[in-house]
C-alpha positions in Angstrom: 47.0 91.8 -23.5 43.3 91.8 -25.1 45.1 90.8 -28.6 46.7 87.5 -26.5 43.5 86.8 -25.7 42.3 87.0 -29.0 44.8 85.0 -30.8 44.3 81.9 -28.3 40.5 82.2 -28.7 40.8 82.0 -32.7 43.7 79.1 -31.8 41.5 77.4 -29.9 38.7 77.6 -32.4 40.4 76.5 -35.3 42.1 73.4 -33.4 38.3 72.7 -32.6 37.1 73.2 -35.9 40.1 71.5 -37.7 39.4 68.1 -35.4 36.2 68.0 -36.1 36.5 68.5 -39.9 39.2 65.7 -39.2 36.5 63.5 -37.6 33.9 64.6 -40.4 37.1 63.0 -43.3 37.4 59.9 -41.2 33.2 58.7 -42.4 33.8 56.8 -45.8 32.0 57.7 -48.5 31.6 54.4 -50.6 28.9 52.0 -49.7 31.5 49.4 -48.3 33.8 51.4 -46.4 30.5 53.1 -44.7 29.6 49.9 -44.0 32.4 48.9 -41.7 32.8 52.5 -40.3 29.2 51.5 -39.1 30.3 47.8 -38.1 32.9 49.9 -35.6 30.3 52.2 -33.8 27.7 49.2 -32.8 24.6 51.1 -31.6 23.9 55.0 -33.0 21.0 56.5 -31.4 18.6 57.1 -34.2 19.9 54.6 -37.1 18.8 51.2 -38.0 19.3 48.5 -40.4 17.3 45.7 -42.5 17.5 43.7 -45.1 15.2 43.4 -48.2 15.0 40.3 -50.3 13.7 41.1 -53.8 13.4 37.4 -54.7 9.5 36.3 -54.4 10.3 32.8 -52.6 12.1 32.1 -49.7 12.8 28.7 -47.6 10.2 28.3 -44.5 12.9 27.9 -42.6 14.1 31.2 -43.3 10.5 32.7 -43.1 9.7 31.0 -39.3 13.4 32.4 -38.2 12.5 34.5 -35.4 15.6 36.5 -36.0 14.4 38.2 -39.2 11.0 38.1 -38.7 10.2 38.2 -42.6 7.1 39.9 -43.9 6.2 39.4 -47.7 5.7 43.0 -49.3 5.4 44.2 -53.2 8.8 44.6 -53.3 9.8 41.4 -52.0 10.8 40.5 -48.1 11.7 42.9 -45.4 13.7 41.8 -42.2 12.7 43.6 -38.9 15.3 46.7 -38.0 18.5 46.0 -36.5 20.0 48.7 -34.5 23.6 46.8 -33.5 25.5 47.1 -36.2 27.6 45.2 -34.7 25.7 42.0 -36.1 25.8 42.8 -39.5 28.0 39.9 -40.6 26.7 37.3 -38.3 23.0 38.1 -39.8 23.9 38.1 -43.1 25.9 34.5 -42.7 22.2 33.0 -43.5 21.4 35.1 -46.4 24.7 34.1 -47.9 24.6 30.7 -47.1 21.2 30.2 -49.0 22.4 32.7 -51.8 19.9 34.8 -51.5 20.4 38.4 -53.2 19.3 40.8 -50.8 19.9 44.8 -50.0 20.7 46.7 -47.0 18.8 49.8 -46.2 19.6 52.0 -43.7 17.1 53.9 -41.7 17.2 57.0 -39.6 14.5 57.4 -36.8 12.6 54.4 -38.9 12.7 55.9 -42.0 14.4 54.9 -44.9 17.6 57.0 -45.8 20.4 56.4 -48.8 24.0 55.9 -47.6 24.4 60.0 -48.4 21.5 61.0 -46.1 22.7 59.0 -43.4 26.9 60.0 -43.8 25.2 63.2 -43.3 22.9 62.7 -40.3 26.1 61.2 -38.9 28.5 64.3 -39.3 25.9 66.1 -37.8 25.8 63.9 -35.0 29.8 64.2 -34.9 30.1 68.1 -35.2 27.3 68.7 -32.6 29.5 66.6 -30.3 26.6 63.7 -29.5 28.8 61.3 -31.0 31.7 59.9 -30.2 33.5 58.0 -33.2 35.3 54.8 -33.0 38.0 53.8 -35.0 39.6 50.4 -33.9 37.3 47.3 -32.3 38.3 46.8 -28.5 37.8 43.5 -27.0 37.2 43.0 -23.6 39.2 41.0 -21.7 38.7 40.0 -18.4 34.9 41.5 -18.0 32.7 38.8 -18.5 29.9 41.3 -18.9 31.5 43.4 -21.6 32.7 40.0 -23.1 28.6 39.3 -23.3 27.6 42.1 -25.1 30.0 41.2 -27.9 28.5 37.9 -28.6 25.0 38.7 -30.4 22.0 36.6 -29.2 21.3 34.0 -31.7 18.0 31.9 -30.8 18.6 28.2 -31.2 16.4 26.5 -33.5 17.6 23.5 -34.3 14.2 21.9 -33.5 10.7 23.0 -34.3 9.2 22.0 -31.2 10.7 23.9 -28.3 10.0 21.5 -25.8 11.6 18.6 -27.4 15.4 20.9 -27.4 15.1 21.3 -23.5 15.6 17.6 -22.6 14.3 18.4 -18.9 11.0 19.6 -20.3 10.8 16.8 -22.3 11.3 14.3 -19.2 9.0 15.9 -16.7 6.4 16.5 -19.8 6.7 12.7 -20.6 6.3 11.7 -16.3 3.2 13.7 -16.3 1.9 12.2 -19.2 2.7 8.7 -18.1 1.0 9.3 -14.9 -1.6 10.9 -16.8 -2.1 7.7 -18.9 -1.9 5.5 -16.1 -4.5 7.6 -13.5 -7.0 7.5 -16.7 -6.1 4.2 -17.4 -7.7 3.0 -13.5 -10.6 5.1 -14.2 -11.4 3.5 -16.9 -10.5 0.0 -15.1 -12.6 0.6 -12.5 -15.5 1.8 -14.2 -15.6 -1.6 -16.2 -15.4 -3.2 -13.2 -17.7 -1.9 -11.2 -20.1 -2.3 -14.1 -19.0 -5.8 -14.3 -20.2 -6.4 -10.3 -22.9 -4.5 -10.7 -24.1 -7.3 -13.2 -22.9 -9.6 -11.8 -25.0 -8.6 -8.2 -28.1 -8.1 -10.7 -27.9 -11.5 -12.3 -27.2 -13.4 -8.7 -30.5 -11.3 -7.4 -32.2 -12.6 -10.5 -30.9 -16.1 -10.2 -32.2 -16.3 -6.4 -35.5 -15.6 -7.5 -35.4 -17.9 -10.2 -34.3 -20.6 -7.6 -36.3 -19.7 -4.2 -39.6 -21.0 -5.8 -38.8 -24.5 -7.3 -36.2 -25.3 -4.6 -38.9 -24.3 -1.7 -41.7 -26.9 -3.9 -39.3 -29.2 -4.2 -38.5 -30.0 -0.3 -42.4 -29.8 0.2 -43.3 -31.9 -2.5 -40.7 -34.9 -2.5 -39.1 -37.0 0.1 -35.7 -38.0 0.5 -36.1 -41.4 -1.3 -37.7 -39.7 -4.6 -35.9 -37.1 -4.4 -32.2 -39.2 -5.0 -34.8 -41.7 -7.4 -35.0 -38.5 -9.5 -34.4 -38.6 -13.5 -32.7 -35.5 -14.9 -35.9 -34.7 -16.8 -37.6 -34.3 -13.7 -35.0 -32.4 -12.3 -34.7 -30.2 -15.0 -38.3 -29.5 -14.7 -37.0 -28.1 -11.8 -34.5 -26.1 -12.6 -34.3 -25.8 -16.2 -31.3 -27.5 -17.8 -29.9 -24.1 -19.6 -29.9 -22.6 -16.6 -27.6 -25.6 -14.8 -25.2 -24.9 -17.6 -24.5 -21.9 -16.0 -21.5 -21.9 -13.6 -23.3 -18.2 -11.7 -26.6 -19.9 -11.6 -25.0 -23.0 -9.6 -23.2 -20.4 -7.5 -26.2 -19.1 -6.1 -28.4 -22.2 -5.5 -25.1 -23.9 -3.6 -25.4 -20.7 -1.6 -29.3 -21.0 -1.1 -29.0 -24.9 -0.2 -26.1 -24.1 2.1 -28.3 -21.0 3.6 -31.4 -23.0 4.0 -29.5 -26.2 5.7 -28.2 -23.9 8.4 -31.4 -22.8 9.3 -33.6 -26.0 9.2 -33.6 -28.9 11.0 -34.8 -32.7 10.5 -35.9 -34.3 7.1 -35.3 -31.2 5.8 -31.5 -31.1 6.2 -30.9 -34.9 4.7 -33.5 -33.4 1.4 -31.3 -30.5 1.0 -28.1 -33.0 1.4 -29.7 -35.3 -1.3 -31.0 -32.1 -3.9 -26.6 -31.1 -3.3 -25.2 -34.6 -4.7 -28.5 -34.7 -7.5 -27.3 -31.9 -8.9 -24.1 -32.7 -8.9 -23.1 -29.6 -7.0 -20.8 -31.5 -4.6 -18.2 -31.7 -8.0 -17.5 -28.1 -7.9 -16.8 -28.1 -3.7 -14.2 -30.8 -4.6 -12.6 -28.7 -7.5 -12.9 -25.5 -5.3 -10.5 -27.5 -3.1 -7.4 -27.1 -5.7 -8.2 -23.3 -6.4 -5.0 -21.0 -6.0 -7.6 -18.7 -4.3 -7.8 -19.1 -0.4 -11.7 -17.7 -0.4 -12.5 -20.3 -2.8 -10.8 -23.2 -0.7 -12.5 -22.0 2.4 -15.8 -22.0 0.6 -15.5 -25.5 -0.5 -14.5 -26.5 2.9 -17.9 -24.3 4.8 -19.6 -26.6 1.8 -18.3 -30.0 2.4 -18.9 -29.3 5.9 -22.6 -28.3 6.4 -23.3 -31.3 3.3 -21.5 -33.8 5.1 -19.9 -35.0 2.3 -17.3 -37.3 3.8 -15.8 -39.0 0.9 -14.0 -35.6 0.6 -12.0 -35.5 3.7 -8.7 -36.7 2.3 -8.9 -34.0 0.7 -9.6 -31.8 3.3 -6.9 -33.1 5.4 -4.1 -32.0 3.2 -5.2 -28.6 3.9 -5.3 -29.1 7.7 -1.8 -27.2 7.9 -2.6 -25.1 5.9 -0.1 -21.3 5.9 -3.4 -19.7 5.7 -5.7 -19.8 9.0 -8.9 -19.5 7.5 -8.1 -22.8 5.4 -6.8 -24.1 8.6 -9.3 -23.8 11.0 -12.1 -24.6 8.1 -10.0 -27.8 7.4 -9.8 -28.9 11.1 -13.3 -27.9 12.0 -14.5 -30.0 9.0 -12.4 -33.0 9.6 -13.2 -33.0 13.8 -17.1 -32.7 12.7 -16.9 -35.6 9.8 -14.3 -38.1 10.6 -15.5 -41.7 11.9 -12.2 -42.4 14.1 -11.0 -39.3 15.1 -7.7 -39.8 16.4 -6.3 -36.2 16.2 -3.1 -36.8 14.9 -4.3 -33.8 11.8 -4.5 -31.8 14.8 -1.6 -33.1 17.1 1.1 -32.2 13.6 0.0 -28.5 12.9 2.8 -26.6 13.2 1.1 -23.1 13.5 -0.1 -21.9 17.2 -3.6 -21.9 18.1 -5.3 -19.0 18.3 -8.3 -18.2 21.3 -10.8 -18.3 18.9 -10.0 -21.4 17.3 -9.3 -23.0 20.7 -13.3 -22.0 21.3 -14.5 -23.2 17.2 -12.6 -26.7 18.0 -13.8 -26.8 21.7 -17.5 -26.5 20.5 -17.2 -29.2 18.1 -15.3 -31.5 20.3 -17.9 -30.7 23.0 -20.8 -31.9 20.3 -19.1 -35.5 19.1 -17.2 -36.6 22.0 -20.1 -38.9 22.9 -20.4 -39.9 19.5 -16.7 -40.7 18.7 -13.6 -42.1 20.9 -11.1 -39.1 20.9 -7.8 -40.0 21.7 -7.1 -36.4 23.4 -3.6 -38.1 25.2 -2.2 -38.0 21.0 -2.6 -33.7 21.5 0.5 -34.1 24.6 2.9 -35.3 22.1 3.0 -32.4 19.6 5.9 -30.5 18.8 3.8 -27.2 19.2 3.2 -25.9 22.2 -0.1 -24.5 22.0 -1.3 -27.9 20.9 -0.4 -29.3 23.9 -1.8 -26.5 26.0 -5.3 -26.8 24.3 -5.3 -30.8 25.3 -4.9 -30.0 28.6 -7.6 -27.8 29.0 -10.0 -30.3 27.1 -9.1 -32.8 29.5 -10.4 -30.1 32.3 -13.6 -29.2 30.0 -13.9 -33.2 29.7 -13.5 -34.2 32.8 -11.1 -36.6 31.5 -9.9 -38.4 35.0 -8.3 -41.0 33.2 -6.0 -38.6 31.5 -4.6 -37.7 34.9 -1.8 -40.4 34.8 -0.6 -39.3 31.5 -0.5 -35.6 32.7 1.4 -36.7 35.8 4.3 -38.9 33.5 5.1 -36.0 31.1 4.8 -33.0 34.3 8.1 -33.0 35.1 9.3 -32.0 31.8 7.1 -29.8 30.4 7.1 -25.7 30.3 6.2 -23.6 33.6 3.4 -22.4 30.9 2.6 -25.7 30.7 3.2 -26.5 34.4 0.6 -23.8 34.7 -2.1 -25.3 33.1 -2.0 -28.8 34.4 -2.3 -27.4 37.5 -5.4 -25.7 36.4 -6.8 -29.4 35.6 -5.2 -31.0 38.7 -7.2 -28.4 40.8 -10.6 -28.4 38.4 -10.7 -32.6 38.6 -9.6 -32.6 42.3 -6.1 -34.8 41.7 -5.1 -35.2 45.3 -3.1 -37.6 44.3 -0.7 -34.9 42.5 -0.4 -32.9 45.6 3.6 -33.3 45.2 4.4 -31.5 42.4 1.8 -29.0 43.3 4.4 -28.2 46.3 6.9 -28.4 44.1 5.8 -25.9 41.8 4.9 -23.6 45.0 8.2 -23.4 45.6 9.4 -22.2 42.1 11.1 -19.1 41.9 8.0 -17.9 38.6 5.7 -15.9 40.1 2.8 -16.8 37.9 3.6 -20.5 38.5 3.8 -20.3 42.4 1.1 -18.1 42.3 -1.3 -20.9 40.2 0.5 -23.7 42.3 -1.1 -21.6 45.8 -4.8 -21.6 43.7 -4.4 -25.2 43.4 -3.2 -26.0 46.9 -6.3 -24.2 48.3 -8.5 -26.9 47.4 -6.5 -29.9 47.1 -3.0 -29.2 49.3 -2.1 -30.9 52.0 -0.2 -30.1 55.2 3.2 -29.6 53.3 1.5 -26.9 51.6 0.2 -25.5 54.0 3.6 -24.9 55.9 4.8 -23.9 52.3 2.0 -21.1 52.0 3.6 -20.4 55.6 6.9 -19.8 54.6 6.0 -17.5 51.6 3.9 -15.4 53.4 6.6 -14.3 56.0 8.5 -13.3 53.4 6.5 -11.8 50.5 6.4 -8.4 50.1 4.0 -7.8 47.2 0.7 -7.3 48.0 -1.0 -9.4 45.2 0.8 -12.2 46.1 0.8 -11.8 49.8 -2.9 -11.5 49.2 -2.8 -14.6 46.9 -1.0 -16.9 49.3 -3.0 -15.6 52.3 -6.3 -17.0 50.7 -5.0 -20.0 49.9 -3.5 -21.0 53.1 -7.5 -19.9 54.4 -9.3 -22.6 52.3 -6.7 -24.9 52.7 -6.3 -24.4 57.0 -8.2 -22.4 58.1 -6.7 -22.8 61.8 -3.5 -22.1 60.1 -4.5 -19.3 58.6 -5.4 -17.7 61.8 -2.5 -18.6 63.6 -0.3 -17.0 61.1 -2.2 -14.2 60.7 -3.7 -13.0 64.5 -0.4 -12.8 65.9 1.1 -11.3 63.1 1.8 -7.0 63.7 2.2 -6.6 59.7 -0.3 -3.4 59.2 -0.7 -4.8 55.4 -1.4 -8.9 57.0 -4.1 -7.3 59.1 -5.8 -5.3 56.3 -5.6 -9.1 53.6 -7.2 -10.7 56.8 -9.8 -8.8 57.5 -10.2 -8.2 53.6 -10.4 -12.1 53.3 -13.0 -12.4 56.2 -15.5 -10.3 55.2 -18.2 -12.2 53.6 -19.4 -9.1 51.5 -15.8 -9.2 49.9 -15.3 -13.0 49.2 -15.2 -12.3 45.3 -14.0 -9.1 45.5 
């Protein structure tokens, strides 16, 4: 039994022994076929590769590649180490295509061994069992990952400039840039023109002080009559010609006349009007009237205004409907405050609405020249826009336009409950008894706001239609505004009326409006 034993241990042995000598004969031993035995195994723990270029010049493109890393020795070049030998061939493909001689050393734990040393440290390897040999190339198939680790990483270099290859970089580099460009670009725009107002403020300061002087000596000194008798040399003694020449300089003093003629008053205002036309500063309002710049346009306008210069109102009336309301109102204003004959037909043909405040600017002015000039305010009823014909029916109520009455009454019929609204207003301000009809008629309309200013207006000049009108609405009004509305109405109208309708009436809400109404602490209230 023991000698069994023995025999299958010494069996076993030598079949051990015999595969590993077999493994030990499978490692070539000329340079080439050790070579590919290597190309088989990949990666051996402990054993490198590099190349060494014995030639003393290479191409720069071969010296930047980043996948042999060159450095320049006495010997020549030496590659980094390679440890997949897997790469051999695809490494070498650049050597070979620039026919470059170059050897391959072969290191073991980073030092440099000959082919014999390393076939050794190999069969070492092999006999101690650490290493498992190779013979044959397996390709993966379907594992992706596997299929990875058989392609060697190859960096791409096909430009210098990494940046430039990755055509995303290279856009959102180039957006940044732009908007780098353009932000500096404003900077730099606005610091020049800022520096350009600031001078611009400096020489306008300078210029007034330049101008307050002369201009101040020159209203005390001279009348009206010398002062339009005046030669240019006197002038310029003045205000000095050089400086004339200079459009800034006549900026400023049309600013400082135009300052100084709303401010004074008398003699002083026609000297001012005369030093404007001697200097031929009334030119440049008229050309500011053809700027493309509304500012401009609405300065040439404030300027023809305050210096009465009338020969310029043609010119001011094209721009009386103007798309942009400070030209418009400036235009109007000027041509209600200049014009002989004002027949309103500039204003009657606007086809913009009038806003509150120019309703008040053009009241004002009206106000000022009506007893100056005929205004034909019956011309503002025939315009296409409402508001226009709104705004001449309250100026025949500021007025007091009486005569207008019978041309309100023709055209009542037809008009708007708006404008229904606001003749009534002037019915009931002028006292038009005579209109007391439609005033009925319009307290019977089914608009609350024009029933409501139809019962204000019957207050003071109804009659006793009305009041049975105000009766009737009352009985059957349930809101307590207008309940409240009605109910003082029908009191200034009749008061007996108002007392029959209301002391026998049970309505808790009617006998809270009455006593409400007959409180003298809350008539306004």
């Amino acid at each position: 039994m023991k000698r069994k034993v023995r025999w299958i241990a010494i069996g076993l042995f030598s079949l051990i022994t015999g595969l590993t000598r077999a493994q030990e004969n499978l490692i070539p031993e000329d340079s080439i076929g050790f070579r590919d035995f290597l190309i088989l195994q990949n990666e051996i723990p402990g054993v490198s590769y590099r190349f060494q270029i014995k030639e003393k010049l290479i191409s720069d493109r071969l010296l930047t590649d980043s996948l042999y890393l060159f450095s320049k020795t006495d010997s020549g070049f030496l590659s980094k180490l390679f440890s997949d030998f897997g790469q051999i061939r695809q490494i070498e493909m650049s050597l070979l295509n620039d026919s470059l001689q170059y050897k391959l050393h072969y290191l073991v734990f980073s030092e440099v061994s000959s082919v014999a040393a390393t076939r050794e440290y190999l069969s070492n390897r092999i006999q101690s069992g650490d290493l498992l040999v190779q013979f044959e190339d397996v390709a993966p198939s379907d594992d992706l990952v596997s299929l990875a680790s058989y392609v060697p990483y190859l960096p791409m270099q096909r430009f210098k400039l990494r940046f430039i290859s990755d055509y995303k970089l290279f856009i959102v580099t180039g957006v940044i840039s732009f908007f780098l460009i353009i932000a500096t670009s404003m900077i730099v725009a606005m610091i020049f023109m800022k520096a350009k107002i600031n001078k611009v403020e400096k020489l306008r300061k300078d210029y007034d002080r330049l101008i307050i002087d002369p201009l101040t000596s020159l209203l005390f000194e001279k009348e009206k009559e010398e002062i339009e008798l005046m030669k240019f040399d006197d002038i310029y003694q003045y205000f000095p010609e050089e400086m004339l020449a200079k459009p800034l300089y006549k900026d400023v003093l049309i600013d400082r006349i135009i300052g100084l003629n709303k401010k004074m008053k008398g003699d002083f205002k026609e000297k001012l009007k005369a030093i404007f036309k001697k200097l031929s500063l009334d030119k440049i309002s008229l050309i500011s009237l053809s700027s493309s710049e509304w500012d401009k346009v609405a300065m040439g306008l404030v300027q023809i205004n305050e210096m009465d210069l009338v020969e310029a109102l043609p010119k001011v009336k094209v721009h009386a409907n103007s798309s942009n309301f400070h030209i418009r109102s400036q235009a109007v204003a000027t041509l209600l405050n200049l014009s002989e004959k004002v027949d309103l037909t500039f204003l009657r043909d606007q086809t913009f609405p009038l806003s509150l405040w120019q309703q008040m600017n053009y009241l004002r002015i009206i106000r000022f020249v009506r007893h100056q000039k005929d205004l034909k305010l019956q011309i503002l009823f025939d315009s296409k826009n409402p508001s226009i014909r709104i705004f001449g029916y309250k100026l025949v109520s500021v007025l007091g336009r009486v005569d207008l009455i019978e041309h309100l009454a023709a055209r009542s019929g037809e008009v708007s409950d708006e404008e229904k609204i606001e003749i009534l207003e002037v019915y009931s301000t002028l006292g038009a008894h005579m209109e007391v009809g439609f005033i009925n008629d319009c307290l019977k309309s089914e608009n609350a706001e024009l029933s409501m200013a139809a019962a204000k207006a019957a207050g003071s000049i109804g009659d006793s239609v009305s009041a049975d009108i105000l009766v009737g609405l009352i009985a059957v009004e349930t809101d307590f505004r207008r309940k409240h509305g009605f109910l003082k109405s029908l009191y200034d109208l009749d008061r007996d009326r108002f007392e029959l309708a209301t002391s026998t009436n049970p309505e808790t809400e009617t006998i809270e409006i009455r006593k409400h109404i007959l409180d003298p602490m809350l008539q306004h209230v």
